[in-house]
N, C-alpha and C positions, 0 to 999 in steps of 0.2 A: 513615896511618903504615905499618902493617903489612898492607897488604891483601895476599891472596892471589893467586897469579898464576893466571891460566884457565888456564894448562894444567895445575896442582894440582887446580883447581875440577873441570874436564873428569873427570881420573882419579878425583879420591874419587866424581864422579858415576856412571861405569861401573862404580867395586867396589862402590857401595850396589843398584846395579841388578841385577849381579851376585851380590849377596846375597840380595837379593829374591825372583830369580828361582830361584835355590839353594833359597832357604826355601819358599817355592808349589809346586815338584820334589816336596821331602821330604814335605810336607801334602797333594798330590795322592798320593802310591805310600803315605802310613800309608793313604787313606782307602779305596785300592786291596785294599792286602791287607785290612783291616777289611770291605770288601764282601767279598771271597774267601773270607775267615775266618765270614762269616756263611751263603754261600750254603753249603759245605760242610759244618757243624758241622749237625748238624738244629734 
């Protein structure tokens, strides 16, 4: 009845991946400065 059309399907699939990839950024550069933060503090 109400199926969703693939080009809706396509988009939410690029801003979930988009987000993903967002969120993996953030969690890779916290884990960056936390090395940073350990090699400089004694």
């Amino acid at each position: 009845m109400n199926n969703p059309s693939p080009i809706k399907t396509d988009e939410t699939r690029r801003r979930n991946a988009r987000r993903t990839a967002l969120a993996l950024a953030l969690v890779a550069a916290g884990i960056f400065v936390a090395f940073l933060l350990t090699a400089v503090l004694p």
